[in-house]
C-alpha positions, -999 to +999 in steps of 0.1 A: +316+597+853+289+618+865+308+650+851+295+635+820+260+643+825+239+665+810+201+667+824+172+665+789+140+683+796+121+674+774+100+660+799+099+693+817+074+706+789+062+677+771+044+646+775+078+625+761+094+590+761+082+560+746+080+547+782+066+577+801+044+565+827+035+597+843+031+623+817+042+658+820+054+665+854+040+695+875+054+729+880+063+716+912+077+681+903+099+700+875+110+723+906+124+686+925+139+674+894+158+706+890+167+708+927+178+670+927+201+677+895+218+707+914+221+688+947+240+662+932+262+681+912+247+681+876+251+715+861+247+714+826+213+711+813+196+708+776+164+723+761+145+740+735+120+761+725+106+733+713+098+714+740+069+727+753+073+751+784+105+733+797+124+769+788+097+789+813+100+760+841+138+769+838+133+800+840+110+805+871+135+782+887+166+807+879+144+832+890+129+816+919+160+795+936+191+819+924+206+783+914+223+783+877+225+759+852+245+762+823+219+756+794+221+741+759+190+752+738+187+749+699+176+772+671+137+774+666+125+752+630+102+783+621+101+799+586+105+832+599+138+830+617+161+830+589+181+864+587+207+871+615+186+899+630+157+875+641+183+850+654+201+870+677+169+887+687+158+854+692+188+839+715+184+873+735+149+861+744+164+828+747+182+843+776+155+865+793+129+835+793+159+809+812+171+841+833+204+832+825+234+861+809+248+832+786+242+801+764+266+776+777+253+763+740+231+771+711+224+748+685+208+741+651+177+719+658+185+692+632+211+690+602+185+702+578+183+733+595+220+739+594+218+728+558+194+753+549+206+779+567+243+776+569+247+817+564+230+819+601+265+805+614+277+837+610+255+853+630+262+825+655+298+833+655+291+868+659+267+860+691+291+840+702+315+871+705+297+895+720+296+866+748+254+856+746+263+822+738+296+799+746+298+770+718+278+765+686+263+728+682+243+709+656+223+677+662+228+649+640+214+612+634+236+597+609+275+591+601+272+609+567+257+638+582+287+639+610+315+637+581+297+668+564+295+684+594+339+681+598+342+685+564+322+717+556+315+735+592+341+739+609+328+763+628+309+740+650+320+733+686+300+703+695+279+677+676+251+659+694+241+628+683+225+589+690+248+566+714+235+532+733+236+498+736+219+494+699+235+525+687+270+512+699+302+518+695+300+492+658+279+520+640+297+556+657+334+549+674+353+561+642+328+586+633+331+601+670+371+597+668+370+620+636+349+646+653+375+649+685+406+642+663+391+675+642+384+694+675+347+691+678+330+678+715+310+649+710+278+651+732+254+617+734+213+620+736+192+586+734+212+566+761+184+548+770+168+545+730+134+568+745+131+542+775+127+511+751+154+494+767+127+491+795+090+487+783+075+448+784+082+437+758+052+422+751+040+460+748+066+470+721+045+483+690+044+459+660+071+481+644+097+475+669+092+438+674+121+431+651+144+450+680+134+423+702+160+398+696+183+426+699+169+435+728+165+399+743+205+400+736+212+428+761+187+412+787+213+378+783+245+401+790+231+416+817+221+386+834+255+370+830+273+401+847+242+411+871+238+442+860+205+457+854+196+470+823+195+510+834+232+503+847+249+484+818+231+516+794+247+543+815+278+530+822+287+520+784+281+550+775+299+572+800+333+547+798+335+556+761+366+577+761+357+592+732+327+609+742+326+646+763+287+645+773+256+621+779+223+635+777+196+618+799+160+624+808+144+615+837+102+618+844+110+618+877+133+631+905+140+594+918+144+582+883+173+611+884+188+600+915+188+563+903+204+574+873+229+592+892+237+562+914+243+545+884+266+568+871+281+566+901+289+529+905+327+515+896+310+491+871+329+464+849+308+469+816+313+440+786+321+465+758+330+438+736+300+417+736+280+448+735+303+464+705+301+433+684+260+436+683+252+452+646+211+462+647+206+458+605+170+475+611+193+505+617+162+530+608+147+516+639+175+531+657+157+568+652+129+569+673+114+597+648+111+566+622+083+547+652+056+563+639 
């Protein structure tokens, strides 16, 4: 299961997470997160020019430790990068700034982006050629947008999108199925819904409240199968079958390693109760909708 994992960082540049205690970690604490990710095996890591200075932290630590990750970054929202000349410029500093010879993957930021720019695919395809980056990827939010996606951009290697215990296998498995039956990795973010799965709930801002008897739900089935909650969110996840990667984030290095341990665990997970819960606020499923 840990093969699964794919280390966010987010964190890494930005003050980020719903439930982020400790803010933006230090230089140095980045440094242990990184070195506890590649001790235990985690290669594959995700970023973005958009996250703050996560891409330099990565970078320095390339530079610094001569330990390699294979790195996921997206396409940068600006104006500006539109033609195929700024783009591959742009993937080329990509590469200099995470002192690394190839994207393991390079992404469109959002399904608007790829939607407006679907002519920079070909430049993407061409990049990917001369062997800058490995696989082209897109993040999505929604079902529709992952149907267009098979139906219209083939071209894509791997979609990213929501999965967890609210965002469960009820609202994705067949649109997941489609993406794999059609050749296309499925990659998971949100595995822990931004860390709401475990803030007080008495703290939960008034627009999430109506989560909580969904939430109060998962708190009853982990009880009855003593499980914690970090556990029975990792676990369902990675026992999917019909998923290639989970994204996680971690504000921490023993936050990582407990995540790892979970991951780690031979852990009898309740799918079925867990499948069978439908969230009908499902626009409270996209943390950019919180605000």
């Amino acid at each position: 299961m840990k093969s699964k994992l794919v280390l966010g960082t987010a964190q890494l540049g930005l003050n980020y997470g719903v439930n982020n205690q400790f803010g933006q970690p230090s230089k140095e604490q980045s440094f242990e997160i990184l070195h506890t990710a590649y001790k235990k095996g985690i290669r594959a890591i995700d970023t973005a020019e958009a996250y703050g200075s996560s891409q330099e932290v990565i970078g320095a630590f390339h530079k610094e430790y001569l330990k390699k990750f294979d790195v996921s970054t997206k396409l940068i929202e600006k104006e500006n990068v539109t033609n195929s000349n700024q783009v591959e410029e742009n993937i080329i500093k990509n590469l200099k700034t995470l002192n690394v010879d190839i994207l393991d993957g390079y992404m469109f930021h959002s399904y608007s982006s790829l939607k407006k720019t679907p002519h920079l695919l070909e430049t993407l395809i061409s990049c990917k050629n001369k062997g800058l980056i490995k696989k082209i990827g897109v993040s999505v939010y929604t079902n529709e947008q992952i149907n267009d996606v098979i139906l219209h951009f083939s071209e894509i290697d791997f979609v990213q999108a929501p999965f967890n215990l609210l965002d469960n296998q009820f609202c994705r498995k067949n649109a997941f199925e489609k993406l794999r039956i059609n050749g296309i990795e499925v990659h998971t973010r949100s595995v822990f819904l931004q860390g709401l799965f475990f803030k007080n709930k008495e703290t939960i801002q008034s627009k999430l409240k109506t989560l909580t008897p969904y939430l109060n739900r998962l708190d009853e089935i982990a009880k009855e199968y003593m499980l914690d909650i970090k556990t029975l969110a990792l676990q369902y996840v990675l026992q999917k079958k019909y998923i290639d990667k989970v994204l996680i984030g971690v504000d921490t290095a023993q936050q990582l390693l407990e995540n790892i341990g979970c991951a780690e665990k031979t852990t009898r997970i309740p799918h079925d109760k867990i499948d069978s819960i439908e969230v009908l606020e499902k626009e409270l499923l996209n943390p950019t909708n919180w605000n």
